[in-house]
Each structure stands twice: as C-alpha cells, then as structure tokens.
FIPA-630464 format. One record per residue: residue number from 1; x, z, y negated of N, C-alpha, C, O in turn. Coordinates in nm, 2 decimals. Atoms other than C-alpha are relative to their C-alpha. Example, Ala and Ser with C-alpha at 12.3 -4.5 7.8 and 13.67 -1.06 7.14 Angstrom:
<atoms>
ATOM num n_east   n_up n_north ca_east  ca_up ca_north c_east   c_up c_north o_east   o_up o_north
ATOM   1   0.09   0.00    0.12    1.23   0.78     0.45   0.09   0.00   -0.12   0.19   0.07   -0.12
ATOM   2  -0.09   0.00    0.11    1.37   0.71     0.11  -0.08   0.08   -0.11  -0.03   0.09   -0.22
</atoms>
This chain:
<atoms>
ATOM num n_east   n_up n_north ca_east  ca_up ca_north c_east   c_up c_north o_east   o_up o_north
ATOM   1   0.14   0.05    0.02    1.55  21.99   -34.23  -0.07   0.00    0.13  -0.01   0.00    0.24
ATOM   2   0.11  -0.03   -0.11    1.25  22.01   -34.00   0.01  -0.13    0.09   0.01  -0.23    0.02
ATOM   3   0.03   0.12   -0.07    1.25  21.75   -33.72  -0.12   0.03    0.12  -0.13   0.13    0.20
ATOM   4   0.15   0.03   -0.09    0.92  21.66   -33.51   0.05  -0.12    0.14   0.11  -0.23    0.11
ATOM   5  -0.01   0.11   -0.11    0.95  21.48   -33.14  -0.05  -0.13   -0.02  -0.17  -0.13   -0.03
ATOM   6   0.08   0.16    0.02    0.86  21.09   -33.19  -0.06  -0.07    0.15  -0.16  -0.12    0.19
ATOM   7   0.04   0.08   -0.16    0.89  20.97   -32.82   0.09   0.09    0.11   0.20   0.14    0.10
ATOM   8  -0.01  -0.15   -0.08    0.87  21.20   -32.50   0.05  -0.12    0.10  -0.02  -0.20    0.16
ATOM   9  -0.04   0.11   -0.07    1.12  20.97   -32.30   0.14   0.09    0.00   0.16   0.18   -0.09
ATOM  10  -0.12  -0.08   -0.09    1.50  21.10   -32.09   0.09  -0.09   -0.04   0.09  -0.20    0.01
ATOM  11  -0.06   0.11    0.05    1.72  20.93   -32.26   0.18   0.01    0.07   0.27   0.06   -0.01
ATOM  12  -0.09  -0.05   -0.05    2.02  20.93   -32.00   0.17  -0.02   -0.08   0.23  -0.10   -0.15
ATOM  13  -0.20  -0.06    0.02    2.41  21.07   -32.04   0.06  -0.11    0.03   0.14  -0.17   -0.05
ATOM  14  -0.10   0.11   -0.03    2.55  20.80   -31.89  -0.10  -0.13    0.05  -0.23  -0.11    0.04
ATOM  15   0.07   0.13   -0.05    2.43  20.43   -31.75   0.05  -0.02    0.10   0.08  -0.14    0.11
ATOM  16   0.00  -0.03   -0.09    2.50  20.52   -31.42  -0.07  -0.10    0.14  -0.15  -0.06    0.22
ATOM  17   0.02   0.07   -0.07    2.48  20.19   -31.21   0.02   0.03    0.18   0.10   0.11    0.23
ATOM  18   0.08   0.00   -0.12    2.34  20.16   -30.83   0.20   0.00    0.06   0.24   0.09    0.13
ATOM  19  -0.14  -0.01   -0.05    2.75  20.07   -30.75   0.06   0.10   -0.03   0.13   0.15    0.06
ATOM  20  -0.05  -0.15    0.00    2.84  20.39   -30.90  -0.04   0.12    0.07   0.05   0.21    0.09
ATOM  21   0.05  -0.10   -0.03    2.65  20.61   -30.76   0.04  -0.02    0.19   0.06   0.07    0.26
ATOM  22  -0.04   0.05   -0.16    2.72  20.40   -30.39   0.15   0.05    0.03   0.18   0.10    0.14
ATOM  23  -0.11  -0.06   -0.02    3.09  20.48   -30.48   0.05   0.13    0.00   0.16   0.15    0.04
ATOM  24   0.01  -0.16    0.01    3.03  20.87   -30.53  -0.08   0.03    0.10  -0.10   0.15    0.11
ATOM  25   0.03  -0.05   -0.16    2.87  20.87   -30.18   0.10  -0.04    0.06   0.15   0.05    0.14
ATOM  26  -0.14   0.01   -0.09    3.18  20.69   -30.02   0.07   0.12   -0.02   0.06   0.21    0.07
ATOM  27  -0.04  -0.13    0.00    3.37  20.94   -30.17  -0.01   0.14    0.04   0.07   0.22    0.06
ATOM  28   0.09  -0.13   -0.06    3.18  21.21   -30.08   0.02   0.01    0.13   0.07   0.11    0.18
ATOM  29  -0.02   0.04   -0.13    3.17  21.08   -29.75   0.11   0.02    0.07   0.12   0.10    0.16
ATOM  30  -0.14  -0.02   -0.02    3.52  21.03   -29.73   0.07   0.15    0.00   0.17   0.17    0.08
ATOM  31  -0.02  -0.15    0.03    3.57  21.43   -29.83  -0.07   0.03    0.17   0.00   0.06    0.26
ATOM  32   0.00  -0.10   -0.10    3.39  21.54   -29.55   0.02  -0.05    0.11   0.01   0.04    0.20
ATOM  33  -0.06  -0.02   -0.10    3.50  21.33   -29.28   0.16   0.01    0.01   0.20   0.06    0.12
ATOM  34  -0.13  -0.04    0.05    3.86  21.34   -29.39   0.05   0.13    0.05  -0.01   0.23    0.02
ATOM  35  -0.06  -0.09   -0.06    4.07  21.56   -29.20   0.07   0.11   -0.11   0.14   0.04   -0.18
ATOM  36  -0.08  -0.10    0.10    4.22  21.91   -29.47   0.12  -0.07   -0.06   0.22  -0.09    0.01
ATOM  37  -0.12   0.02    0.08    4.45  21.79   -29.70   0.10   0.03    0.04   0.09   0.15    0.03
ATOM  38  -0.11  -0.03   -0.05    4.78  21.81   -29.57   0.11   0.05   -0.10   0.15  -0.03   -0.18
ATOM  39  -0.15  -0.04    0.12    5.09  22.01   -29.78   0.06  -0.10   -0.03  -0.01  -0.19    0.02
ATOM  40  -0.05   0.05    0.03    5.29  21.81   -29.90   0.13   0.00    0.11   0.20   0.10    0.16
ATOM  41  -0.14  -0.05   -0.11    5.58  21.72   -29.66   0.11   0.04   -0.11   0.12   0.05   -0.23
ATOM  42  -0.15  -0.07    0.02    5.89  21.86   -29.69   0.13  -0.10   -0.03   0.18  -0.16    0.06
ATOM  43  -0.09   0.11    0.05    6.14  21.63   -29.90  -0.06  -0.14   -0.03   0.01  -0.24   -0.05
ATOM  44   0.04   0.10    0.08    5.89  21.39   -30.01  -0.01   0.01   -0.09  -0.02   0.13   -0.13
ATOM  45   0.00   0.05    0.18    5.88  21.25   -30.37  -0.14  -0.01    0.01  -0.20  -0.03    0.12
ATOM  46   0.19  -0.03    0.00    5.46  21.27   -30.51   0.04  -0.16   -0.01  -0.07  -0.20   -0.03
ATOM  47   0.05   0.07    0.05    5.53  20.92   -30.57  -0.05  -0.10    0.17  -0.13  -0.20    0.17
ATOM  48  -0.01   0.01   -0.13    5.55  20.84   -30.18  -0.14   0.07    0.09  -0.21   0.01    0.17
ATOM  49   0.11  -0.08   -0.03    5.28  21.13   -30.10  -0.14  -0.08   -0.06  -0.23  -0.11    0.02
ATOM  50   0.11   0.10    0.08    5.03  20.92   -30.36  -0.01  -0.09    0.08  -0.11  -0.08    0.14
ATOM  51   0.01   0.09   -0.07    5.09  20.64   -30.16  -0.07   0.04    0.13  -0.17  -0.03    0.15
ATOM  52   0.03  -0.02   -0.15    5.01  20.76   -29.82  -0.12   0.04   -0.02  -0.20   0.00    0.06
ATOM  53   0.15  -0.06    0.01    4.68  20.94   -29.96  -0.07  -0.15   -0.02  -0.18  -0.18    0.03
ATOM  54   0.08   0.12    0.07    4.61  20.58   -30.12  -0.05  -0.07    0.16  -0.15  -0.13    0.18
ATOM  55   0.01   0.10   -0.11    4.65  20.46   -29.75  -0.13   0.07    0.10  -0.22   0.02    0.17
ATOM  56   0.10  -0.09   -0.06    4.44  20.74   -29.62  -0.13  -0.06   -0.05  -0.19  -0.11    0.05
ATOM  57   0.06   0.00    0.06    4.19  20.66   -29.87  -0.06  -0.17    0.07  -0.18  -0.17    0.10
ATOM  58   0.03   0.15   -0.02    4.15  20.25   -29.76  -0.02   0.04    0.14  -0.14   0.05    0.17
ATOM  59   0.09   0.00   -0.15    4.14  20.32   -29.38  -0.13   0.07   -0.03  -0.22   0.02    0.04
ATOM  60   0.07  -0.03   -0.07    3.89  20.53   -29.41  -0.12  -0.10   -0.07  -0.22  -0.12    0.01
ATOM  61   0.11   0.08    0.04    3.64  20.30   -29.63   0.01  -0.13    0.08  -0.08  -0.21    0.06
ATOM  62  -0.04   0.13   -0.14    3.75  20.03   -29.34  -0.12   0.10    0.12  -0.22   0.05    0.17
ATOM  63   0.08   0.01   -0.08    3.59  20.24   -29.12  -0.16   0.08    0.00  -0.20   0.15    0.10
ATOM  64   0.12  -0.03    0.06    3.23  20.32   -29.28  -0.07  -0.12    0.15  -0.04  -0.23    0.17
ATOM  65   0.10   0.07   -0.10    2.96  20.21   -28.97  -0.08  -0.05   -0.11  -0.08  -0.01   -0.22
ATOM  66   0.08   0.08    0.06    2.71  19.93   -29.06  -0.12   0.10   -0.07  -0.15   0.10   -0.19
ATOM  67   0.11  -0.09    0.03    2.41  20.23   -29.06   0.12   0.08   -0.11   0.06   0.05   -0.21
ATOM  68  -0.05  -0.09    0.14    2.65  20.44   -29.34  -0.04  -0.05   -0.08  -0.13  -0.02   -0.16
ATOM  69   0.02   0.10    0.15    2.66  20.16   -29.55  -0.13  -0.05   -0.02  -0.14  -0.07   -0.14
ATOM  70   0.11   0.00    0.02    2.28  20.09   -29.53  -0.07   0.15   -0.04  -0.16   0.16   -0.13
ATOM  71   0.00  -0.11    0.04    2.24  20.44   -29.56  -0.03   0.00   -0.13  -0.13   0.00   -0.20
ATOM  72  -0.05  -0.01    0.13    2.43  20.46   -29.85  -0.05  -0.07   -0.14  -0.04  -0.05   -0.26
ATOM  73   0.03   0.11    0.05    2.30  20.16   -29.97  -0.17   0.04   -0.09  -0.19   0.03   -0.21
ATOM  74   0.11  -0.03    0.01    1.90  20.28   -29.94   0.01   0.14   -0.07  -0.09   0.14   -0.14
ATOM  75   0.00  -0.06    0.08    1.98  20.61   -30.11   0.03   0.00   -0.15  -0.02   0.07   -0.23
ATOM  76  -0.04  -0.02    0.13    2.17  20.53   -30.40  -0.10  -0.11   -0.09  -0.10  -0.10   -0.22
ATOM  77   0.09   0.08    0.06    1.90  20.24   -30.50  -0.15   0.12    0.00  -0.24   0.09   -0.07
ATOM  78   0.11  -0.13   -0.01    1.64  20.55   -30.44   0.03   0.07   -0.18  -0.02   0.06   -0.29
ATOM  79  -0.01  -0.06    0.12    1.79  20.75   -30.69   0.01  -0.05   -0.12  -0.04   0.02   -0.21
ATOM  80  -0.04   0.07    0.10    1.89  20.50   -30.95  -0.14  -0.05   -0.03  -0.16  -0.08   -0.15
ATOM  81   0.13   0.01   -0.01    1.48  20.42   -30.87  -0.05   0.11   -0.12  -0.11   0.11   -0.22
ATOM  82   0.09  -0.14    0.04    1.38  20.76   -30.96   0.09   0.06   -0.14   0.06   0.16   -0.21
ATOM  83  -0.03  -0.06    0.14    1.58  20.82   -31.27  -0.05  -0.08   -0.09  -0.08  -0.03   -0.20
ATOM  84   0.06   0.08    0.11    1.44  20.50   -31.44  -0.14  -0.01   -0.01  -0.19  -0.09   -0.10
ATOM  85   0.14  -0.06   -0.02    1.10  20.62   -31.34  -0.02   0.10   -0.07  -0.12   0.10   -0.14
ATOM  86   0.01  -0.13    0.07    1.17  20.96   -31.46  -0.03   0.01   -0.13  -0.11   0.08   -0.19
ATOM  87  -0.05  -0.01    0.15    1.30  20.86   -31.81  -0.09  -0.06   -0.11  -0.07  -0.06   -0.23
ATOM  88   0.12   0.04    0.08    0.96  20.71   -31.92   0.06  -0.15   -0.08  -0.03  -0.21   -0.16
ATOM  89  -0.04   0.14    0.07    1.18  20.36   -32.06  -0.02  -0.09    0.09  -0.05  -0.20    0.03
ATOM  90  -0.02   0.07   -0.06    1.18  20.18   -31.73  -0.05  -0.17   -0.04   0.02  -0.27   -0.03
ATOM  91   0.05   0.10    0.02    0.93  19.94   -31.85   0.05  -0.06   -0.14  -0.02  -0.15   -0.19
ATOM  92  -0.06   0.08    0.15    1.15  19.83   -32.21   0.12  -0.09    0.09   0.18  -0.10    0.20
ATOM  93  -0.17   0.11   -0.03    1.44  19.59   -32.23   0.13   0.07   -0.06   0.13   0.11   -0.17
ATOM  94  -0.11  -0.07    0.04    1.76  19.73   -32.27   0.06  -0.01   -0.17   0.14   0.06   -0.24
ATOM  95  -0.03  -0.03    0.16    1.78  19.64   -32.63  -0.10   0.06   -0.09  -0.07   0.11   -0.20
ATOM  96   0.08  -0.13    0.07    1.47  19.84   -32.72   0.02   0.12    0.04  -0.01   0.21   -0.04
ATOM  97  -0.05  -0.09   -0.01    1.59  20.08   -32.56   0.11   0.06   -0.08   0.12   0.18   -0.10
ATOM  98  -0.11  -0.02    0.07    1.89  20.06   -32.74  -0.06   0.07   -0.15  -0.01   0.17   -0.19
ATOM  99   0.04  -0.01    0.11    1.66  20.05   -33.09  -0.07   0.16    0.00  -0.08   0.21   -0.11
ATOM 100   0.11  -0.08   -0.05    1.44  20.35   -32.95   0.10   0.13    0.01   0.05   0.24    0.00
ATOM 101  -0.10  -0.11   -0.02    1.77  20.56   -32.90  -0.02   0.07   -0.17  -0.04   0.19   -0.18
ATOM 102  -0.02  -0.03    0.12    1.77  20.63   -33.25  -0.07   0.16   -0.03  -0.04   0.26   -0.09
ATOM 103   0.08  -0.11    0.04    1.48  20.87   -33.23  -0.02   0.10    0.13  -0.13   0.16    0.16
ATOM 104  -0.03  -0.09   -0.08    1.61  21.08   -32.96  -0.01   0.18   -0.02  -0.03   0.27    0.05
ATOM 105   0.01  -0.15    0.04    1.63  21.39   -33.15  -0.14   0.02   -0.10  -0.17   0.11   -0.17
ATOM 106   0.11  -0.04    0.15    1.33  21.33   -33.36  -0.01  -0.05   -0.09   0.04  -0.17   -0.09
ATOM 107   0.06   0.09    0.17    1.19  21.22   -33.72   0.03   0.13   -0.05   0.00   0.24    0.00
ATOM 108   0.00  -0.11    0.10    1.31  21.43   -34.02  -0.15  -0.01   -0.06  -0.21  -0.12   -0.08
ATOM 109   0.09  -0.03    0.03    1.03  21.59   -34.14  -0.02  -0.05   -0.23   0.08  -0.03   -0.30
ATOM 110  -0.02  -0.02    0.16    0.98  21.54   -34.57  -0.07   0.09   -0.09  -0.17   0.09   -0.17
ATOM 111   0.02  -0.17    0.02    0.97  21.87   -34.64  -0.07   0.00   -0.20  -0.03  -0.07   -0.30
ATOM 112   0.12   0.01    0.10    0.68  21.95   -34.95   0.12   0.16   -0.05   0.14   0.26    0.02
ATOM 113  -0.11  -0.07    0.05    0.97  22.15   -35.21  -0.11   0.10   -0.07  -0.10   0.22   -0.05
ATOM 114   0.06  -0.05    0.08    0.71  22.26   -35.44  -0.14  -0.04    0.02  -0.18  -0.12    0.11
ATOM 115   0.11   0.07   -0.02    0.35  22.22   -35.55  -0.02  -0.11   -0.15  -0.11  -0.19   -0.19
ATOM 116   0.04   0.18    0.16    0.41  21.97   -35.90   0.05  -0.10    0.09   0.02  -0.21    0.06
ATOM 117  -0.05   0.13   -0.06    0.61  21.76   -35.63  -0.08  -0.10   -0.01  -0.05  -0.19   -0.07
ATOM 118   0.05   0.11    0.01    0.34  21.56   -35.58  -0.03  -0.08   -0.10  -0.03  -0.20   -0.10
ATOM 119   0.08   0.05    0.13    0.21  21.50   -35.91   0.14  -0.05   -0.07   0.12  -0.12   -0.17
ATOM 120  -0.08   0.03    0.09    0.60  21.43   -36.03   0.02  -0.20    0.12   0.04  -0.32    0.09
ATOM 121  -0.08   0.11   -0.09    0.69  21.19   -35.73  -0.14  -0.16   -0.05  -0.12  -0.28   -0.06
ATOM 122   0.10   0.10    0.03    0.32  21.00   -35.83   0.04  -0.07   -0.15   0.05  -0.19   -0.17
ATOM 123  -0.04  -0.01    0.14    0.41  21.04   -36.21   0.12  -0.13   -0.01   0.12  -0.19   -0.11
ATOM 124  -0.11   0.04   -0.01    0.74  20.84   -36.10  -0.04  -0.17    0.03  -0.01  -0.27   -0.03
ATOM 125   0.06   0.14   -0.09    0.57  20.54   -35.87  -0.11  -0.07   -0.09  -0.16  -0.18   -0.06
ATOM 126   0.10   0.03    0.09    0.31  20.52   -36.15   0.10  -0.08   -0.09   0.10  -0.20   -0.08
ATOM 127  -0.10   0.04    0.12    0.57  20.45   -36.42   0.08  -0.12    0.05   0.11  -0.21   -0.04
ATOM 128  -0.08   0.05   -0.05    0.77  20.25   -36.19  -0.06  -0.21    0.03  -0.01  -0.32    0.02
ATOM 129   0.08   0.06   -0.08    0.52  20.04   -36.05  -0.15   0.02   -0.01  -0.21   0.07    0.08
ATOM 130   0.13  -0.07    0.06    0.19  20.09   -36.23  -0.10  -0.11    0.09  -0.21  -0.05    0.13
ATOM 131   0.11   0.02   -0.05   -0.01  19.80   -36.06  -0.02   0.00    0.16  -0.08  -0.09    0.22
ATOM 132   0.02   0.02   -0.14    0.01  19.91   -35.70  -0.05   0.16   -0.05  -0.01   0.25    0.04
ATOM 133   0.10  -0.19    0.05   -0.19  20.30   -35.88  -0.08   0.01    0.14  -0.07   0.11    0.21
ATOM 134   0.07  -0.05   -0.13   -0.44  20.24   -35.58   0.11   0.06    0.12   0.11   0.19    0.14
ATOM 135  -0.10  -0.04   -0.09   -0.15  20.27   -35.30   0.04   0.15   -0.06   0.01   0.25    0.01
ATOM 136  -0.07  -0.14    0.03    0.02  20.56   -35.52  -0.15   0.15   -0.05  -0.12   0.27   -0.07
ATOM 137   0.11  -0.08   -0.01   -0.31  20.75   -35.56  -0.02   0.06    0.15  -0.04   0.18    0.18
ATOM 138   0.01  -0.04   -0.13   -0.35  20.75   -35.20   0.11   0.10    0.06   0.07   0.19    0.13
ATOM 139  -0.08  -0.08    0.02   -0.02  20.92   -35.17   0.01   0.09   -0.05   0.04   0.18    0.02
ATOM 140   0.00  -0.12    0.07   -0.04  21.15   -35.41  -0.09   0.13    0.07  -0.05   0.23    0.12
ATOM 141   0.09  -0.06   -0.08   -0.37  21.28   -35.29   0.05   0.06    0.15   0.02   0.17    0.19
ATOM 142  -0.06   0.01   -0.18   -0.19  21.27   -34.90   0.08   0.11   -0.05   0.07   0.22    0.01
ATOM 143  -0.11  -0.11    0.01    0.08  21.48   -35.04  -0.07   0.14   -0.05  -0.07   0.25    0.01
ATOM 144   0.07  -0.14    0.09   -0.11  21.73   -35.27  -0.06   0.08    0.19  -0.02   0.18    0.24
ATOM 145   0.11  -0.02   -0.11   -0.36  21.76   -34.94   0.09   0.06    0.11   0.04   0.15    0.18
ATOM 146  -0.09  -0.07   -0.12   -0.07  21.85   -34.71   0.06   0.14   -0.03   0.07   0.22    0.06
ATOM 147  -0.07  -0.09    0.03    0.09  22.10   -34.90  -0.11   0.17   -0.05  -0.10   0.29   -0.05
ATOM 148   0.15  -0.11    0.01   -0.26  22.28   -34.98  -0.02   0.06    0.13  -0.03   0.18    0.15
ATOM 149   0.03  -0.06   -0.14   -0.31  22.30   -34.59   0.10   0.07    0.05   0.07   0.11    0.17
ATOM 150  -0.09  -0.03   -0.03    0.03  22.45   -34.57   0.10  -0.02    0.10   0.16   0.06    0.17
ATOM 151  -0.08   0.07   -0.09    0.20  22.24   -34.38   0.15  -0.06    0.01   0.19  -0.10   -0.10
ATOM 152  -0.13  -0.02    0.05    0.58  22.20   -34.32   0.02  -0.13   -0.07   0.11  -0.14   -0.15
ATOM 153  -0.05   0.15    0.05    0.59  21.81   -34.40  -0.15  -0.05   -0.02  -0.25   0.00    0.01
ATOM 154   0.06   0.06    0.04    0.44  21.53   -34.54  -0.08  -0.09    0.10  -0.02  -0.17    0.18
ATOM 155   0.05   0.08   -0.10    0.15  21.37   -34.34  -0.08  -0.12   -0.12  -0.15  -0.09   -0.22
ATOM 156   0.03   0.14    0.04    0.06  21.00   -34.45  -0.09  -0.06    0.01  -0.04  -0.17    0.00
ATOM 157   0.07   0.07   -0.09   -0.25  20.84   -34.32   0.10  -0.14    0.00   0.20  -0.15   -0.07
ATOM 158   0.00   0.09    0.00   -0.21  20.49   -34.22  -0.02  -0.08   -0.06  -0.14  -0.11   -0.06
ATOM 159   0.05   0.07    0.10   -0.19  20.25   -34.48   0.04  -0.13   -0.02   0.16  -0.15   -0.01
ATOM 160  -0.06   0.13   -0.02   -0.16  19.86   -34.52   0.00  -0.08   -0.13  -0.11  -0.10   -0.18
ATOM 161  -0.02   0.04    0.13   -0.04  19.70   -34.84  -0.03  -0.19    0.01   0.05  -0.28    0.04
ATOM 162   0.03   0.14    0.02   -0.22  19.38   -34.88   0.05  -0.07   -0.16   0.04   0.00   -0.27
ATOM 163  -0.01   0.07    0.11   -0.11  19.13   -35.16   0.07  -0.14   -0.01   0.14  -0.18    0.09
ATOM 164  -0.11   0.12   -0.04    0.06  18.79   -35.23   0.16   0.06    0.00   0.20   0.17   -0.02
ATOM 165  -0.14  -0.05   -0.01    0.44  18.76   -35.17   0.01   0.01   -0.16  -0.06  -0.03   -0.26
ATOM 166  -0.01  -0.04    0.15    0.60  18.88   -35.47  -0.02   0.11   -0.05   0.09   0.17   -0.09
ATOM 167   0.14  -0.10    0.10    0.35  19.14   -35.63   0.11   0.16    0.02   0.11   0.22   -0.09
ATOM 168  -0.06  -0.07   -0.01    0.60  19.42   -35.51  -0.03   0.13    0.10  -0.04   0.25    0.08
ATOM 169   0.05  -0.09   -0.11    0.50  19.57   -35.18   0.08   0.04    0.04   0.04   0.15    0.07
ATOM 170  -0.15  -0.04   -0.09    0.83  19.63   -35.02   0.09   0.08   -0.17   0.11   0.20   -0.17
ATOM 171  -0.06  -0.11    0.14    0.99  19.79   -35.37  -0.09   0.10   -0.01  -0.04   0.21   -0.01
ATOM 172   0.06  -0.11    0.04    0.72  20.00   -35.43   0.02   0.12    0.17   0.02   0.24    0.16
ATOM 173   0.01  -0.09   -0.11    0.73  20.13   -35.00   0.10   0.08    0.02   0.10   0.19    0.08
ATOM 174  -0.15  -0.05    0.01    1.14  20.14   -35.08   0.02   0.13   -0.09   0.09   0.22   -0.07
ATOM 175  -0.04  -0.10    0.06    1.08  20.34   -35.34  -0.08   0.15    0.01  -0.03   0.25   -0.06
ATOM 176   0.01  -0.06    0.01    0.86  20.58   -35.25   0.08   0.06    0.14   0.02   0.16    0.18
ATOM 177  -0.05  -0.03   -0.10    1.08  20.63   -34.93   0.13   0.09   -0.06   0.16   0.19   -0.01
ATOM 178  -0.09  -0.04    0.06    1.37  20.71   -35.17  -0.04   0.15   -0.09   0.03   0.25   -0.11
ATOM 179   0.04  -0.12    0.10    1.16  20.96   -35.40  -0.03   0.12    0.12  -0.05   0.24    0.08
ATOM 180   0.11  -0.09   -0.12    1.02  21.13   -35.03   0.13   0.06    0.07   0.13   0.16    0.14
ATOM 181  -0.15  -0.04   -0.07    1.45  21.13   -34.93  -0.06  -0.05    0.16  -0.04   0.02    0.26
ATOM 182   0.01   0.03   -0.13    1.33  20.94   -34.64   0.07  -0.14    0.02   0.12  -0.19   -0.08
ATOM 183  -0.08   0.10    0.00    1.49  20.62   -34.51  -0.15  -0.11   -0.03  -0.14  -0.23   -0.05
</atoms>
C-alpha cells in the first residue's frame, strides 16, 4: 500500500550518549598512541596475553593529559549537539519522541479500490449510523471528489464532530476507520 511522509525528522539508529561517544575517542586515542600490537609471545596461553593487553589498555587511559580530556570532552558534547539539532526532535520530550516514532516510515495511504467505493462505504455508515448523515455526506462527497481527481488516496478535509456525550461520535469515526481499513 501507498505510504506518504508525515514528519520530516532523523530519527536516530542508536541513542548514542555524550559518554559513548567520549569512550570511542579514548579508544581511538588509545589506537593511535599505542605502540603495534605485539605477536603473541612465544608459549603464552591467550588467557595471560588478554590480561596484559587489559593492562596495556588501563595505563594508557591513566595517562590521558588534562587538555585530551577536555578535548575530548568539548568534542564529543559538539557532536551529540549537532545530531540533536540535525534530527529536527531536539525540542520534544523523549516520550513524544518515543510516540512520534511510529510514523517514521509514513501514513498508509487508503487507497480508492473502485469508483461505487464511495457510495457503498456511505451506503454502510448511513445504515449503521443514520443520524450523524451530515458527517457521512461529507465523506462521501470527500471520497467520490478524490477519486474523480485521480488521486492515489483518500484526502479528508478537516472535520470536527460536535454533539452531547453519547450520540455516537467515536463509533461512527471507529467505524468509518474500519470501512477506509485504516486504524
């Protein structure tokens, strides 16, 4: 089925914290002042060789200068800057973000099968739900009107269902979401 972009936002791979990224410059660091990897001696066990790299590995984060570590410090808050700038979310809260994930790939489109669709899916919300006809008139028309203009989906205007509680405004929006195969 047809999907349409909803929100033009980077929706990142990983959640790639300011200490992560601090620790993939030590490392990095550590690579290139790190003297060549050494063979393996001759009659050591790897479980002995592991060790001695582990030992390698702690001196040298011992001896990182004050300017590295600010360094390191001011770059990787840079980048971690510039990716949540990039990604167009910076300004949500991580649980709208969370809600906002959903429409990463898009909105299914609700593809116009034929040209009686409209008139059966109205025919249906009529029968179903005969005193909300104004709402389903508006629909129908919206639908017929799209598929005239030859368009791949259904476009909706804007529409706001006034009434007391009760009357059946959420059943009738349920159901034509169900007749449209939309959620």
């Amino acid at each position: 089925m047809t999907r349409i972009p909803f929100i033009k936002a980077i929706f990142a791979a990983s959640d790639e914290t300011i200490a992560d990224v601090q620790d993939r410059f030590v490392e990095h660091l550590r690579k290139l002042r790190s003297p060549p990897d050494e063979p393996p001696r001759e009659g050591a066990d790897a479980e002995s060789e592991q060790l001695r790299m582990a030992i390698t590995r702690h001196n040298f984060r011992g001896r990182l200068s004050k300017a590295d570590v600010a360094k390191i410090k001011a770059r990787a808050g840079r980048i971690v800057a510039a990716r949540a700038a990039a990604n167009g979310l910076s300004h949500l809260k991580p649980d709208e973000i969370e809600r906002l994930s959903a429409l990463r790939h898009g909105v299914r489109l609700s593809a116009i099968q034929s040209e009686d669709q409209p008139d059966e899916i109205a025919a249906q919300l009529h029968q179903e739900t005969p005193w909300m006809a104004p709402a389903t008139e508006l629909v129908w028309y919206a639908r017929r009107r799209s598929g005239f203009d030859g368009e791949i989906g259904f476009r909706l205007p804007p529409m706001l269902l006034n009434g007391l509680p009760g009357v059946g405004k959420t059943r009738w929006a349920a159901r034509l979401g169900q007749l449209l195969d939309m959620p």
